[in-house]
C-alpha positions as CSV (number, residue, x, y, z in Angstrom):
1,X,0.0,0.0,0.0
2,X,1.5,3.4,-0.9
3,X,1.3,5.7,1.9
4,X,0.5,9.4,1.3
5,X,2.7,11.8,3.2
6,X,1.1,14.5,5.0
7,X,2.0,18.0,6.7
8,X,0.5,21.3,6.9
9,X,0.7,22.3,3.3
10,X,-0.9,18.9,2.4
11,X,-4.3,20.2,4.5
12,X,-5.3,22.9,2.2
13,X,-5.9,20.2,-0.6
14,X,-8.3,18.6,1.8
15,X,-10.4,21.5,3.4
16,X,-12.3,21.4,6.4
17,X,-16.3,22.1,6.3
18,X,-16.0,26.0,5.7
19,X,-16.6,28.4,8.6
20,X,-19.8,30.5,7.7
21,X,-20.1,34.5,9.3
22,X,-23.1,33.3,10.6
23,X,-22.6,30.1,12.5
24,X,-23.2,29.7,15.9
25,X,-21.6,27.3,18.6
26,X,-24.3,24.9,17.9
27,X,-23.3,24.9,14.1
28,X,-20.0,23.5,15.2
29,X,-20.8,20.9,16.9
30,X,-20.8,19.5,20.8
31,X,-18.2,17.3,22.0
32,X,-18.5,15.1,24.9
33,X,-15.3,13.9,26.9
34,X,-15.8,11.2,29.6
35,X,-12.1,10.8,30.8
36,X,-10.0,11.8,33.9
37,X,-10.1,9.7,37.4
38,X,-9.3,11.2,41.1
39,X,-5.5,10.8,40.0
40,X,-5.7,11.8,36.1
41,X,-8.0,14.5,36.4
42,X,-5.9,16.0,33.7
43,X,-6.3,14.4,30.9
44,X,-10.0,15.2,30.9
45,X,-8.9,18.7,31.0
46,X,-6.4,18.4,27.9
47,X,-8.6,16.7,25.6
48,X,-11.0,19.3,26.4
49,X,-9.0,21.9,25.5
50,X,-8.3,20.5,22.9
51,X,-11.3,20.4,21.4
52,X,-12.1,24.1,21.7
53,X,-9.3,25.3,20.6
54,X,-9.4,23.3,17.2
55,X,-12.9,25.0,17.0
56,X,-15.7,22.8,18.2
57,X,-18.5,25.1,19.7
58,X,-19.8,23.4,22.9
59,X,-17.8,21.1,25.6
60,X,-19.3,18.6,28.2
61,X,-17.0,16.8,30.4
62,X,-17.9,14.0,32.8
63,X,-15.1,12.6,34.7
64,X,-15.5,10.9,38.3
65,X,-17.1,12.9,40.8
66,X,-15.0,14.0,43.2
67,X,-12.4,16.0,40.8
68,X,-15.5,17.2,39.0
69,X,-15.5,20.6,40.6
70,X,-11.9,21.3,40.2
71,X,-12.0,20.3,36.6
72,X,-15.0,22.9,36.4
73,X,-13.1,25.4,38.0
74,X,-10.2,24.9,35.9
75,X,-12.4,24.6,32.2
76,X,-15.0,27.3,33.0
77,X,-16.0,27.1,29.1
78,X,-17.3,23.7,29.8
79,X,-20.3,22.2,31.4
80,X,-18.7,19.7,33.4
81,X,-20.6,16.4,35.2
82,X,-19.7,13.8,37.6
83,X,-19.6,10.5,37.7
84,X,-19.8,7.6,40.4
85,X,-16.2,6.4,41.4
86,X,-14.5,3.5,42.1
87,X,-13.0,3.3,45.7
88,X,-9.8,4.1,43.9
89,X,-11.3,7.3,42.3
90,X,-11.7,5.7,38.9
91,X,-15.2,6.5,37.1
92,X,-17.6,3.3,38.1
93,X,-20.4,3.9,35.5
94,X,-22.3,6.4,33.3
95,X,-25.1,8.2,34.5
96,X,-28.5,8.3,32.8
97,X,-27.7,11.9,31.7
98,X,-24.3,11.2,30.4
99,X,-26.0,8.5,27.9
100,X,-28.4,11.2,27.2
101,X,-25.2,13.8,26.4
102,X,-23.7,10.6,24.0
103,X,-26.6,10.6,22.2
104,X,-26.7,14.7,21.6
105,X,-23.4,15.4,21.0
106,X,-21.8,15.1,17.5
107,X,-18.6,13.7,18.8
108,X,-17.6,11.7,22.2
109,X,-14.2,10.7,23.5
110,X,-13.4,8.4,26.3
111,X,-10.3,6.9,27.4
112,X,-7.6,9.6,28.3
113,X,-6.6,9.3,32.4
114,X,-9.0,6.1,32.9
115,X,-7.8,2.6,33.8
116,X,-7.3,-0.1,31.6
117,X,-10.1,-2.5,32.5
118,X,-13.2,-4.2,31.9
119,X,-15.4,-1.3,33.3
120,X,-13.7,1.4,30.8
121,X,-14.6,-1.0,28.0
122,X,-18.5,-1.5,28.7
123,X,-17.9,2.2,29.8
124,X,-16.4,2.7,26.2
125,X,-19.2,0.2,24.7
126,X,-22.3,2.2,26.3
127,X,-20.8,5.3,25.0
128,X,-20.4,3.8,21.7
129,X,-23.9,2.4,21.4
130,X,-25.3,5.7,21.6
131,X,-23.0,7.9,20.3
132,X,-22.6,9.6,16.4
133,X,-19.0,9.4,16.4
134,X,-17.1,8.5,19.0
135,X,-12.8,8.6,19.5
136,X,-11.3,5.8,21.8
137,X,-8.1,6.7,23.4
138,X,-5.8,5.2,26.0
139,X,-7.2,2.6,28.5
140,X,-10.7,2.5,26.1
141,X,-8.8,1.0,22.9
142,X,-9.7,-2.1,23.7
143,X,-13.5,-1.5,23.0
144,X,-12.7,-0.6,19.4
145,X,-15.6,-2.1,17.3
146,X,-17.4,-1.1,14.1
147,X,-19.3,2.0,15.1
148,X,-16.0,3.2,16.5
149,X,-14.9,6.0,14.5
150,X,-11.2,6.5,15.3
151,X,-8.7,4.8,18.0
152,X,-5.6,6.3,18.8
153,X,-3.1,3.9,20.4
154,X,0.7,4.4,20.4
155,X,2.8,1.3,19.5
156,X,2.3,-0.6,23.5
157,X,-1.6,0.2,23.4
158,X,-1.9,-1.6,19.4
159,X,0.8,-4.8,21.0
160,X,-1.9,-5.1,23.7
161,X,-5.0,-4.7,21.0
162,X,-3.1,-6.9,18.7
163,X,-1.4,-9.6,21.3
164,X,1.6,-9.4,20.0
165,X,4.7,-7.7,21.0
166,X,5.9,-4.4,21.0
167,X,8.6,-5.2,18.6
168,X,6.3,-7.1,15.7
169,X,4.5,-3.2,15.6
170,X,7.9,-1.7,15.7
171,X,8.7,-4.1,12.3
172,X,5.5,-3.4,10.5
173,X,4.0,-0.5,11.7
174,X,1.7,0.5,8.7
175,X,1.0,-3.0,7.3
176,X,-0.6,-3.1,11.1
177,X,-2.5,-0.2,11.3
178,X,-3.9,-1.2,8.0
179,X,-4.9,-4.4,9.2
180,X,-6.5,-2.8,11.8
181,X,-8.5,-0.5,10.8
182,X,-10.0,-2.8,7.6
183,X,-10.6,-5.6,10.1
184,X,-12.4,-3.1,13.1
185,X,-13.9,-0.8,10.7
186,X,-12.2,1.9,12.0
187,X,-9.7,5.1,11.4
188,X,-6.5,4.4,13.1
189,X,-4.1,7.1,14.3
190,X,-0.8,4.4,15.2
191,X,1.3,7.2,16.9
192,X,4.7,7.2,17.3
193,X,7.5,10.0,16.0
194,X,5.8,8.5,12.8
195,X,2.6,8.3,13.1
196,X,0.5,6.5,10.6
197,X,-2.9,7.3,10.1
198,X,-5.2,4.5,8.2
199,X,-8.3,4.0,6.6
200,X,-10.9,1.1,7.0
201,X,-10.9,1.1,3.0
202,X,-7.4,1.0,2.9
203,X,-5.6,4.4,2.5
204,X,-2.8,5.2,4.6
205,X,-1.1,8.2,5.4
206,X,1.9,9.0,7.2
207,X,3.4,12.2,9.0
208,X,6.9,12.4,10.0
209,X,7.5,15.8,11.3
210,X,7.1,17.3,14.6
211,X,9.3,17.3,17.5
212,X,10.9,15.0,20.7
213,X,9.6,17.2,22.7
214,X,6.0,16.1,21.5
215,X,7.1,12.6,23.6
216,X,5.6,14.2,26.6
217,X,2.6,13.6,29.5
218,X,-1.0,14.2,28.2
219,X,0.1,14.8,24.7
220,X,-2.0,12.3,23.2
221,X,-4.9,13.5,25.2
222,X,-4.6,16.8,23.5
223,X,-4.5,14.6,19.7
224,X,-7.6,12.5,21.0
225,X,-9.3,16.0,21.8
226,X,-8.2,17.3,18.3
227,X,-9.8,14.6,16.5
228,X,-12.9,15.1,18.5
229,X,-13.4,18.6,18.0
230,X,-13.0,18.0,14.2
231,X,-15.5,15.2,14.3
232,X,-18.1,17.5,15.8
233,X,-17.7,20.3,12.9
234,X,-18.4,18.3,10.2
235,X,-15.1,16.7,9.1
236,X,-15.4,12.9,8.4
237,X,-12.8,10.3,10.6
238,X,-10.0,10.1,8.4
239,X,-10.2,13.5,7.7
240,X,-10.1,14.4,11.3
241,X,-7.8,12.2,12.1
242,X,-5.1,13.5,9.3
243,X,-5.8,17.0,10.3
244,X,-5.2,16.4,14.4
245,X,-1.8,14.6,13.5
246,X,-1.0,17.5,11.5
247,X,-1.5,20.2,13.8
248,X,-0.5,18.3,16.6
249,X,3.1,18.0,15.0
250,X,2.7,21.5,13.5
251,X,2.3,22.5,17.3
252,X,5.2,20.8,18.8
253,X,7.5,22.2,15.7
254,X,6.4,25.4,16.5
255,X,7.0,24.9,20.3
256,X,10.5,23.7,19.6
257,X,11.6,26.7,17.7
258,X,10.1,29.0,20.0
259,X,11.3,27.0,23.5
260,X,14.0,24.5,22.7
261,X,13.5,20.6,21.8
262,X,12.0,19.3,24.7
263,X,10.7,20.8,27.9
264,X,7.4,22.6,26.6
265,X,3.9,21.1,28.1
266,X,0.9,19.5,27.0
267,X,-1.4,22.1,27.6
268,X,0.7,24.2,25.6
269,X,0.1,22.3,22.8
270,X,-3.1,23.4,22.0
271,X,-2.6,27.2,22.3
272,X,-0.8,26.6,18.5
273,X,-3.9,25.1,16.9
274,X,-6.0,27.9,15.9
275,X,-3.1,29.9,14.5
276,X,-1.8,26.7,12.7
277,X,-5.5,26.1,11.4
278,X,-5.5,29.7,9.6
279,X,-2.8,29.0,8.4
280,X,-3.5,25.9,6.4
281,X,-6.8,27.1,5.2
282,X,-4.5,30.0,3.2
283,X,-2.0,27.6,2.1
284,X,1.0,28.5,3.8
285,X,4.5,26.8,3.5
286,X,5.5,23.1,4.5
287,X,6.0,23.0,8.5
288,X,6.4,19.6,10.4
């Protein structure tokens, strides 16, 4: 299969839904993120961030109920909701209302700063039979079924999806996200300091660019939240998918020049995004 290679240039020749004067949050789209735990409440608050700042136009966040009012605090732009917990702070189930959210939103994500277990994926499962469109990252991976529109696992969380080793992705990574995604039904973002991006009909497309520093805490949380926020204003998986790797490594190029290699944050990832979006809908030069 020949792989296309993408970066920001590439983006222009595959526009998003346009932006109309007249559009309102509702036009682009709510995104639901049911992530974080009494330990992780982060990662509900990256994705989420995320996802605004890529442009979706309304944010609901349930994550387990006793960070909830800290994560409200720290997200006011976001109607945020709790959830029963685990003794160990992990979120226990979905409420009645967060089904409800699933159903209204036009994109969901689950997964970031939850535990890989048996309750994320009926968690993940529920969430999926209700949902539009729904993004699987981190410890929900493992629920990826058709109806799932994208999964985002870096090379340990496919071994574990796959049951193989580490080091059979490492060999063949985009013969394996191929596989993957015809035989799940599903987009696949395989992420790595390549990260392959694949199709359930078979196209595959591969971005190289970016920066170490992007090797960092919560930085896949903000890609998940990308990919989401896309979803929810119109773009298609794949499409969403491409774009968020993009920008994403667009971001952390742009983070290196400006800071040094490594040693930037997460949540400073997303801050580039809606400059870097601009900037692809006009076509500028090749970056990442």
């Amino acid at each position: 299969m020949r792989a296309t290679e993408i970066h920001l240039s590439f983006l222009r020749r595959w526009p998003l839904p346009e932006l109309r004067e007249d559009e309102s949050k509702e036009d682009r789209g709510r995104v639901l993120i049911v992530a974080g735990s009494r330990e992780v409440p982060g990662a509900a608050l990256l994705a989420a961030r995320a996802a605004l700042r890529v442009g979706a136009g309304k944010l609901h966040v349930a994550t387990a109920a006793d960070v909830a009012p800290a994560v409200a605090i720290a997200m006011p732009e976001a109607r945020v909701s709790g959830l029963p917990t685990t003794p160990a702070g992990e979120i226990a189930d979905l409420s009645e209302a967060a089904l409800a959210a699933a159903g209204s939103s036009a994109a969901v994500l689950s997964g970031p700063g939850m535990e890989v277990s048996e309750t994320t994926a009926n968690i993940a499962r529920a969430l999926a039979s209700r949902a539009r469109a729904v993004v699987f990252d981190a410890a929900a991976i493992s629920a990826a079924s058709r109806g799932t529109c994208v999964i985002t696992p870096h090379f340990g969380e496919m071994a574990r999806l796959c049951d193989c080793s580490k080091e059979a992705i490492e060999r063949a990574p985009d013969a394996i996200a191929i596989e993957v995604a015809r035989d799940r039904g599903v987009v696949v973002a395989l992420k790595s300091a390549t990260t392959y991006v694949a199709s359930p009909h078979g196209a595959l497309w591969v971005h190289r660019g970016g920066s170490i520093g992007l090797g960092t805490s919560g930085s896949g949380d903000v890609l998940a939240g990308l990919i989401a926020g896309l979803i929810a204003q119109g773009a298609a998986a794949d499409q969403a998918a491409v774009w968020a790797v993009v920008l994403h490594g667009s971001a952390g190029t742009a983070l290196s020049a400006r800071m040094g290699l490594v040693g930037y944050l997460a949540r400073e990832i997303a801050d580039e995004i809606p400059a870097l979006r601009e900037r692809s809908r006009h076509g500028a030069g090749r970056t990442g």
